[in-house]
N, C-alpha and C positions, 0 to 999 in steps of 0.2 A: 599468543596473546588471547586475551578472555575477550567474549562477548560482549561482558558488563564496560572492557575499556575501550572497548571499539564504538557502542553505542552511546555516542557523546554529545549528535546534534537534536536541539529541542524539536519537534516534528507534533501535529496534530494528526491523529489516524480520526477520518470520520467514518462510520459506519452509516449504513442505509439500509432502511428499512421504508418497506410501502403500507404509509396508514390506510385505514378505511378509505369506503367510497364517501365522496363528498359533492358528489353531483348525480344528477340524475342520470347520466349514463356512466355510469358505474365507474367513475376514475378513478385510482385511486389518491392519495397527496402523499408525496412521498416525506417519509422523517427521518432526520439526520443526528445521529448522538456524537459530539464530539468527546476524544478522551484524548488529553494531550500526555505526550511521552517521551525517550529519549530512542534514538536511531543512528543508523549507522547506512547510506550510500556509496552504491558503487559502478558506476559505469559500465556493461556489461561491455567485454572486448568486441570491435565491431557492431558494435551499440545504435549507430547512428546512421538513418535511412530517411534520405527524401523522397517523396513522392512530387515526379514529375504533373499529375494532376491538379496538384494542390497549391502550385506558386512555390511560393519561400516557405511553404510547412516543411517540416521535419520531425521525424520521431526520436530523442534516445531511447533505449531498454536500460534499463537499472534494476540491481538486487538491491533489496534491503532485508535489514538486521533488524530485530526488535529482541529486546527482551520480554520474556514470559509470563510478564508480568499483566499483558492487556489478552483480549480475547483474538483468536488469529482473525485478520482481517479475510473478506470474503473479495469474490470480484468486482461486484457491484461498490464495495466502498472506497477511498479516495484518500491520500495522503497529501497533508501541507508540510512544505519544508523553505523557509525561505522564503516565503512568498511564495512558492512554485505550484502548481496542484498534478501530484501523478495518481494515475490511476493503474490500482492493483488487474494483473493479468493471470485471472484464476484465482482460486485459493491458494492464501500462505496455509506455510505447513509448519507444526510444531516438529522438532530437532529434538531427540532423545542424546541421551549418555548411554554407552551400552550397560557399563559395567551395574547402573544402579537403575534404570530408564526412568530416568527425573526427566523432564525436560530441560533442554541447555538452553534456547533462543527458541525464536520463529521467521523463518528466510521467506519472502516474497519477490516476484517479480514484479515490476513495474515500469512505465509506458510514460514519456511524457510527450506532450505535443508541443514545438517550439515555432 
């Protein structure tokens, strides 16, 4: 099965970026570009860890699909799906074809806190 039919659910990727400083000690404000797009989740096996420190938190781990169509998410930026917001764990990576090296997708890890 193709990439294109797997990435089926509407998803907003935001990206992040740290504007100028905006105070006198040098902060800076940070800016958020949204670009909404279609994606593909998946539960990584073994995905799901509590932290006894934290109460009732929980982490899953999740892979996501994108098509090649937006710029690879970085770590610092952030995905909505569902209402949900996960956060990218490192850089995604663009996914060549060997035989022609187009790019086929872009696979990322992701993090959610429950």
């Amino acid at each position: 099965m193709s990439i294109a039919r797997l990435c089926r659910r509407r998803c907003t990727v935001r990206y992040h970026q740290s504007g100028p400083a905006t105070d006198g000690h040098n902060t800076p404000e940070d800016e958020w570009t949204e670009v909404e797009t279609r994606c593909a989740l998946q539960q990584t096996p073994g995905g799901r860890r509590e932290d006894e420190g934290l109460g009732d938190l929980s982490q899953t781990t999740w892979s996501g699909f994108f098509l090649p169509t937006i710029d690879p998410p970085r770590a610092a930026d952030q995905l909505t799906v569902d209402g949900q917001t996960y956060q990218f764990r490192g850089d995604a990576a663009l996914v060549y074809r060997e035989r022609t090296a187009r790019p086929t997708h872009i696979e990322a890890n992701l993090v959610r806190a429950e």
